[in-house]
C-alpha positions as CSV (number, residue, x, y, z in Angstrom):
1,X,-123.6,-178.3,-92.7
2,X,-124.2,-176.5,-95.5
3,X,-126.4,-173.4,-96.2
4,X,-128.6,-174.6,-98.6
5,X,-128.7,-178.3,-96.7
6,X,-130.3,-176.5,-94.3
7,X,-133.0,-174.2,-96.4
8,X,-134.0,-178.0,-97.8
9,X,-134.6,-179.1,-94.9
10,X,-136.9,-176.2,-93.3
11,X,-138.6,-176.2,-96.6
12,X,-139.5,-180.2,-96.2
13,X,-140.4,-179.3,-93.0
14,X,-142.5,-176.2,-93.6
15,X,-144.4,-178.2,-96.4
16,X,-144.9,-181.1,-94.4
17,X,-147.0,-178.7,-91.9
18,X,-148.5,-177.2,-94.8
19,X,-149.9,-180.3,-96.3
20,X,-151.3,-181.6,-93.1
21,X,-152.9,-178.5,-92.3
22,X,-154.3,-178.6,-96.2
23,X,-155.1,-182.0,-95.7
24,X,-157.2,-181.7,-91.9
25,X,-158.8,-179.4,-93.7
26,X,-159.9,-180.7,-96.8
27,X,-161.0,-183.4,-94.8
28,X,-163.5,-181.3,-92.2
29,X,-165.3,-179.4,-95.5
30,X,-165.3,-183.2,-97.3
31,X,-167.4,-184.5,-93.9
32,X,-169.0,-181.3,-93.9
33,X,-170.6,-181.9,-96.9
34,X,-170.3,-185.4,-97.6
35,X,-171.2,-187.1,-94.6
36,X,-170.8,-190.2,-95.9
37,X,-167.2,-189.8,-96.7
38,X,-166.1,-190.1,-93.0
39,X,-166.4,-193.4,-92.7
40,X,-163.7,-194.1,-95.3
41,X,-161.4,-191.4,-94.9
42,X,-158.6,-191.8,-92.1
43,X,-157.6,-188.8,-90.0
44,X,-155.5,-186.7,-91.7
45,X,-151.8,-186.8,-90.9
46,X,-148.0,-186.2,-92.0
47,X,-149.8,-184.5,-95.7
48,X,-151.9,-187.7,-96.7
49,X,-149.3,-190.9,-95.2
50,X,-152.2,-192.2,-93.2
51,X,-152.1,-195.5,-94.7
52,X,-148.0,-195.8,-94.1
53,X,-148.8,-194.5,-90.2
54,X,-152.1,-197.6,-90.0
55,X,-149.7,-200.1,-91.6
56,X,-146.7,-199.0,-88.5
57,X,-149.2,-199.1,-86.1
58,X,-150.3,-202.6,-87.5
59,X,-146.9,-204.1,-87.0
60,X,-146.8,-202.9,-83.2
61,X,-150.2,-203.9,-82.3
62,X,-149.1,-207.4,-83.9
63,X,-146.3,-207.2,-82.0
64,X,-148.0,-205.8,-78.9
65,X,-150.3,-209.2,-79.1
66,X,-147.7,-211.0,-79.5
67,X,-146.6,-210.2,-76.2
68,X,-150.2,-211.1,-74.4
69,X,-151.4,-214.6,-73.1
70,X,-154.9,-213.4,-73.7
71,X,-156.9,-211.1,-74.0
72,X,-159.0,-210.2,-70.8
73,X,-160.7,-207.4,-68.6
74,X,-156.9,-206.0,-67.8
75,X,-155.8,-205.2,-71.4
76,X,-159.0,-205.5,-73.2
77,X,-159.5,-201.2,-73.2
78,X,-155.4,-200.8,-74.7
79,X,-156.3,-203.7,-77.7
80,X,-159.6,-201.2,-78.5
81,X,-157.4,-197.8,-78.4
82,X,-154.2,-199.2,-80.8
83,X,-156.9,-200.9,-83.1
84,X,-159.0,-198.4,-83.2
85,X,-156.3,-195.5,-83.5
86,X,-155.5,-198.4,-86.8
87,X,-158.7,-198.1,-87.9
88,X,-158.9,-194.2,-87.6
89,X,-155.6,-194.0,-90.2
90,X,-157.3,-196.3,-92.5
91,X,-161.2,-197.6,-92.6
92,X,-160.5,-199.5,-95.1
93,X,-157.8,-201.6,-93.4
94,X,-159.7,-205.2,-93.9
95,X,-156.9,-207.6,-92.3
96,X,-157.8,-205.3,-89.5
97,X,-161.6,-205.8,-89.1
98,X,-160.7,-209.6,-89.9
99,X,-158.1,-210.2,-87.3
100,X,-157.8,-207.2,-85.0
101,X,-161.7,-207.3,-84.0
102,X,-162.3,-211.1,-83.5
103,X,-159.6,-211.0,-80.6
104,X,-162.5,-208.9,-78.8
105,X,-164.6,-211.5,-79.1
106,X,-164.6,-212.8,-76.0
107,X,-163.9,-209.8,-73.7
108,X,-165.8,-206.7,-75.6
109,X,-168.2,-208.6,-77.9
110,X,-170.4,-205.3,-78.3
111,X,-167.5,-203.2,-79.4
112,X,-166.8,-205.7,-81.5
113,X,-170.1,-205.9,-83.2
114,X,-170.1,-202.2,-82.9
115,X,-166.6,-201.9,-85.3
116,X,-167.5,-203.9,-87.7
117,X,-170.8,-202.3,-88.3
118,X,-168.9,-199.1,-89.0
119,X,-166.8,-201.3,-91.4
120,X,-170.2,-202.8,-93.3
121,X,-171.3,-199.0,-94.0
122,X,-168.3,-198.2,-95.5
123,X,-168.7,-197.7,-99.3
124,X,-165.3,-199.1,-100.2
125,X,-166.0,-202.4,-98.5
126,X,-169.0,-202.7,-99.6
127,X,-168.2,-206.2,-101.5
128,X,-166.7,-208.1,-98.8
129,X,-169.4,-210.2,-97.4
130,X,-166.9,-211.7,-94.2
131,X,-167.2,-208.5,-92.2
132,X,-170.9,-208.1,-91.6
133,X,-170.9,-212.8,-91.2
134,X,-168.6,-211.8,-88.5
135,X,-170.6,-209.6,-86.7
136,X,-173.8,-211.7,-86.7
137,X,-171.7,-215.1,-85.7
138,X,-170.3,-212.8,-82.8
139,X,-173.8,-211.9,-81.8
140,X,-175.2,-215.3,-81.7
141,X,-172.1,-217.3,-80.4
142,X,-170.3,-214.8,-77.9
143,X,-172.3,-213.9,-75.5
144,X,-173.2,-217.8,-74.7
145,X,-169.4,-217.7,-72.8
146,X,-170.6,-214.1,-71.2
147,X,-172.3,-214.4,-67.8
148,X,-174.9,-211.8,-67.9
149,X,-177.2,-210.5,-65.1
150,X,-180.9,-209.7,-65.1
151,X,-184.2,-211.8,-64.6
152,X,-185.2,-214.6,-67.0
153,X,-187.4,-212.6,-69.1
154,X,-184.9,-209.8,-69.5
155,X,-182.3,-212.3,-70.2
156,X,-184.3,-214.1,-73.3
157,X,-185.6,-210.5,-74.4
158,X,-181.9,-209.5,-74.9
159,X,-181.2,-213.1,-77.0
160,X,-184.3,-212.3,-79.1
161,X,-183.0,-208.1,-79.7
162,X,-179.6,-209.6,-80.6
163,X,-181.0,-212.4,-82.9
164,X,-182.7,-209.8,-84.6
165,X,-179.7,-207.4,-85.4
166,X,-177.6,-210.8,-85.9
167,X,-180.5,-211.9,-89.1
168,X,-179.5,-208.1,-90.8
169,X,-175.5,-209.0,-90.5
170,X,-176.2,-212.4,-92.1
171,X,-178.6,-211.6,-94.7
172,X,-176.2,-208.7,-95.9
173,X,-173.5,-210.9,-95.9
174,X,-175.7,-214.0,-98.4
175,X,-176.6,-210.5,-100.6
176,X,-173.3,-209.3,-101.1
177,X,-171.7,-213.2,-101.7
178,X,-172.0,-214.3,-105.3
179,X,-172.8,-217.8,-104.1
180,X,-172.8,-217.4,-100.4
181,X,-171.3,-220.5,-98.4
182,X,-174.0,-223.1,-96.5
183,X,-172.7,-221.9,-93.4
184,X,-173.6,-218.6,-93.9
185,X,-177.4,-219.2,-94.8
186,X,-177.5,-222.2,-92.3
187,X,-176.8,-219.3,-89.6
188,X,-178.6,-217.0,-90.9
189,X,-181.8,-219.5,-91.2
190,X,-181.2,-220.4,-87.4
191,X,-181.0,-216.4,-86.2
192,X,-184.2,-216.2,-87.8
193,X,-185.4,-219.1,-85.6
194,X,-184.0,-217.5,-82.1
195,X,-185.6,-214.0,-82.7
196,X,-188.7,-215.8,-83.7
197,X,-188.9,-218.4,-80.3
198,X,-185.5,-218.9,-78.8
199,X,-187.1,-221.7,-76.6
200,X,-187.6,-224.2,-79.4
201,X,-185.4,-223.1,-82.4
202,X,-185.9,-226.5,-83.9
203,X,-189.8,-225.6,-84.6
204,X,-188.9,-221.9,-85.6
205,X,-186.5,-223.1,-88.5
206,X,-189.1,-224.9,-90.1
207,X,-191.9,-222.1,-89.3
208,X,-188.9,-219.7,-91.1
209,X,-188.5,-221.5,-94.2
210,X,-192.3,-222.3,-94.7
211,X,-192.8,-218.5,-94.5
212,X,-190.4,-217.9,-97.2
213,X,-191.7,-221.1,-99.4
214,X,-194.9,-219.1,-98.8
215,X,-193.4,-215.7,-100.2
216,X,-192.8,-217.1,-102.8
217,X,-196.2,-218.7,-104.1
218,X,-199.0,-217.0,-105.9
219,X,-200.2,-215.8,-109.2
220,X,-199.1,-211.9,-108.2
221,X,-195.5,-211.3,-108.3
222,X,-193.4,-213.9,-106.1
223,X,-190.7,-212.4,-104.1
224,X,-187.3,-214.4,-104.3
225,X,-185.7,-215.7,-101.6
226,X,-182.5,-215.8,-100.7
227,X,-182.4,-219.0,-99.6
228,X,-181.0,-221.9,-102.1
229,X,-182.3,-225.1,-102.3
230,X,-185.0,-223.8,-99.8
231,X,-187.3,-227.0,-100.5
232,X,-184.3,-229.7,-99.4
233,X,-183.8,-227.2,-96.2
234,X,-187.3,-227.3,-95.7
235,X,-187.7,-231.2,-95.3
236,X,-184.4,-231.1,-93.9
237,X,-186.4,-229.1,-91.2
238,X,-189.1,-231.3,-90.6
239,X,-186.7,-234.3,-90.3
240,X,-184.8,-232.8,-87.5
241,X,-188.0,-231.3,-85.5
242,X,-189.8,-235.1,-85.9
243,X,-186.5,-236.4,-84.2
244,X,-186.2,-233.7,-81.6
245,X,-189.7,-233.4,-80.9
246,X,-191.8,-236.7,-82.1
247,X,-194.4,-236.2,-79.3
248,X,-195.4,-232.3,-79.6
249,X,-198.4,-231.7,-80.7
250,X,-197.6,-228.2,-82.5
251,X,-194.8,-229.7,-84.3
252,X,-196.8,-232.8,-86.0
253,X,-199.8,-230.3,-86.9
254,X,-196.7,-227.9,-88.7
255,X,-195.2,-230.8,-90.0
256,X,-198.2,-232.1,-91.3
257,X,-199.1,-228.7,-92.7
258,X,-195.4,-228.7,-94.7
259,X,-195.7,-231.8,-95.9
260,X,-199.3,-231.0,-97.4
261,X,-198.3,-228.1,-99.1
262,X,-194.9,-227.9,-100.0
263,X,-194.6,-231.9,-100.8
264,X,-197.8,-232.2,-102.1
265,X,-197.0,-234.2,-105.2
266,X,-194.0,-236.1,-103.5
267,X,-194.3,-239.7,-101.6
268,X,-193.0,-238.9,-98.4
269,X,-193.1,-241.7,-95.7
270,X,-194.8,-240.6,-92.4
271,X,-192.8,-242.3,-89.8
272,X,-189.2,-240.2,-90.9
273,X,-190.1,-238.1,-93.9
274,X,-187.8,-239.4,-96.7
275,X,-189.0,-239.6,-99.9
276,X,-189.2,-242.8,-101.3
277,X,-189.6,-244.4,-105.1
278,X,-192.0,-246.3,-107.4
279,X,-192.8,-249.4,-106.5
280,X,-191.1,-249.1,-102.6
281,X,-193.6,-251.2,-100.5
282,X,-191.2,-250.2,-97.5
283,X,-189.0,-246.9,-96.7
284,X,-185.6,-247.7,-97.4
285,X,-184.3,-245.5,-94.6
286,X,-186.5,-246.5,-91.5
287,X,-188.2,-249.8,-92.8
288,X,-191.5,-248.4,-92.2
289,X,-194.5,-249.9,-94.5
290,X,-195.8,-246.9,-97.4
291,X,-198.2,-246.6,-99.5
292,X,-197.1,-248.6,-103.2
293,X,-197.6,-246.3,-106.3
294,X,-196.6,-246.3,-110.0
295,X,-197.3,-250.0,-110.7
296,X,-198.9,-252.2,-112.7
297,X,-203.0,-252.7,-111.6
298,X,-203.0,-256.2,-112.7
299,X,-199.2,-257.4,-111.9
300,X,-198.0,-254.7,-109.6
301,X,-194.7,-254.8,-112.3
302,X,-193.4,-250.9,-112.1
303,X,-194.8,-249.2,-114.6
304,X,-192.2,-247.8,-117.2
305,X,-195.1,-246.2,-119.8
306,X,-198.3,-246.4,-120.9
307,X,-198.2,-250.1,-121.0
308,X,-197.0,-252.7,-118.7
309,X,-193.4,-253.7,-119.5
310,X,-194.3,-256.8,-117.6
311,X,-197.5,-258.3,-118.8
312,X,-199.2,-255.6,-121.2
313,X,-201.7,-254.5,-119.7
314,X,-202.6,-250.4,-120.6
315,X,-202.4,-249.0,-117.5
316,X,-203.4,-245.2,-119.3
317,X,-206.6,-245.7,-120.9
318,X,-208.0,-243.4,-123.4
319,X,-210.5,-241.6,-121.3
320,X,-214.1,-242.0,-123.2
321,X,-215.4,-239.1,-125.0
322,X,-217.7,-236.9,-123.6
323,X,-221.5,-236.8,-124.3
324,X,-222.6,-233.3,-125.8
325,X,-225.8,-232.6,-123.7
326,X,-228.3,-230.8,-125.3
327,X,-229.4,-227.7,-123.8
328,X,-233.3,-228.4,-122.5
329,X,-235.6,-226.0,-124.4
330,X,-238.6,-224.5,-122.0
331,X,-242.2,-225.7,-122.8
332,X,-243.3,-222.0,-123.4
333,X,-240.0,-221.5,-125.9
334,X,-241.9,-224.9,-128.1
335,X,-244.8,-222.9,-128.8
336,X,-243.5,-220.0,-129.4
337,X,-241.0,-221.9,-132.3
338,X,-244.3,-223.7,-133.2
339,X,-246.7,-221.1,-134.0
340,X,-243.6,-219.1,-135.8
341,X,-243.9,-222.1,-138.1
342,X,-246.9,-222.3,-138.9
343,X,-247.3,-218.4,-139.7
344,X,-244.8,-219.3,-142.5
345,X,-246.8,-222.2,-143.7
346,X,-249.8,-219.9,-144.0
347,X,-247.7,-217.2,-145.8
């Protein structure tokens, strides 16, 4: 081997130490005094090939997966050390948070949850709304297949606490969407229900959505919801609480409350809540008999204007003019005016 073969080579090697120790410790003063910056900053390795060593160690743990029938309690802690070792090289490895964390799921649901909250408060993934929708479906489906221990008030405490952080997840995740999908605000919607009564989440969804209709009303500066289409959700709402409930007290006073307010100028039948058009002398969807509107007084033909198409009649009548009434003048105010007028006679 040749001399100066040999002087190359040290010299790679030398500046290969050189730039990871440069690089560990650029890295320590960057957390130091960016704080921030450590969540989207791999370790420092091999002068800056982080991102080469997370995509390697992508391909084994693939591989390494590959290998498993499931995940369960007797590899579940190696899967969490080669992801997150993954994850350490490069934060911002996405198709790692998408993949690598849901395979978790069903063994480690809270380090799951606990990954890809690290993931949401990174800066550079700040746009992809999938990360924090999987970490509020993982806290409201998961632990349903997870046999927990405690008494019965413990256990629906801990459904409520993990509603709650699940409703944060979801609402980031409709924020950060351009036009979030209907899954996403249908589960974030029913979260909001199971923090609010976990017993009957059919009456909660409709007590969540007539809150925010509620938000939103007023003379003073409405606050916009991030809801669409909240009013169809809303009668949506009812519709499945009358169904699921038809003989609970609560639910018909809130229903009847909705329907009041929010539906006010609408013909809504009162046996299965559809809306129903001029001239319907039944509900088209449950046969049930409503009350007839928009015709004709003297034909009952629908009414298509002012007039009757049918027979003529003018069902809009100028309303008659109103009488000026003159304001009554006090007996004392007469003769007062009186003897004013006859002081100018005199004069």
């Amino acid at each position: 081997m040749k001399k100066s073969l040999i002087i190359h080579i040290v010299v790679m090697i030398v500046a290969i130490i050189c730039g990871s120790y440069l690089a560990l410790h650029l890295n320590q003063e960057q957390g130091r005094l960016m704080p921030s910056k450590k969540l989207t900053n791999g370790a420092p390795m091999l002068g800056g090939f982080q991102k080469i060593a997370s995509d390697v160690e992508w391909m084994l743990f693939i591989n390494y997966m590959g290998s498993l029938k499931s995940v369960d309690q007797s590899n579940v802690k190696d899967v969490i050390e080669r992801l997150e070792k993954i994850l350490g090289y490069d934060p911002n490895f996405e198709k790692a948070y998408q993949v690598g964390v849901l395979s978790l799921t069903n063994e480690a649901p809270g380090k799951a949850v606990e990954i890809l909250d690290k993931a949401c408060q990174n800066d550079d993934l700040k746009n992809n709304w999938q990360l924090p929708f999987y970490a509020g479906f993982i806290l409201t489906h998961a632990y349903n297949f997870i046999k927990e221990t405690g008494t019965e008030a413990e256990l629906r405490e801990r459904k409520i606490q993990r509603a709650k952080q699940a409703v944060k997840f979801f609402e980031m995740a409709i924020k950060r969407s351009p036009k979030p999908e209907q899954y996403v605000v249908n589960s974030y919607i029913r979260a909001q229900a199971k923090a609010m009564n976990p017993d009957n989440d059919k009456m909660a969804a409709l007590q969540v959505l007539f809150n925010t209709w509620n938000k939103q009303q007023g003379d003073m500066e409405m606050e916009t919801s991030i809801i669409p289409d909240l009013n169809q959700k809303i009668i949506k709402a009812a519709q499945e609480l009358k169904e699921n409930s038809p003989d609970d007290p609560k639910a018909k006073e809130l229903i009847e409350i909705v329907i009041k307010k929010v539906f006010k100028d609408q013909h809504i039948c009162q046996k299965c809540l559809f809306t129903y058009a001029t001239g319907d002398k039944f509900c088209q969807a449950c046969g049930e008999k409503v009350e007839v509107y928009g015709v004709c007084p003297k034909c009952n033909a629908v009414l298509k204007g002012q007039y009757c198409s049918s027979c003529g009649f003018n069902a809009r009548p100028p309303k008659p003019a109103e009488k000026k009434v003159q304001p009554k003048v006090k007996p004392e105010a007469k003769k007062a005016d009186v003897k004013k007028t006859d002081a100018k006679k005199g004069k």
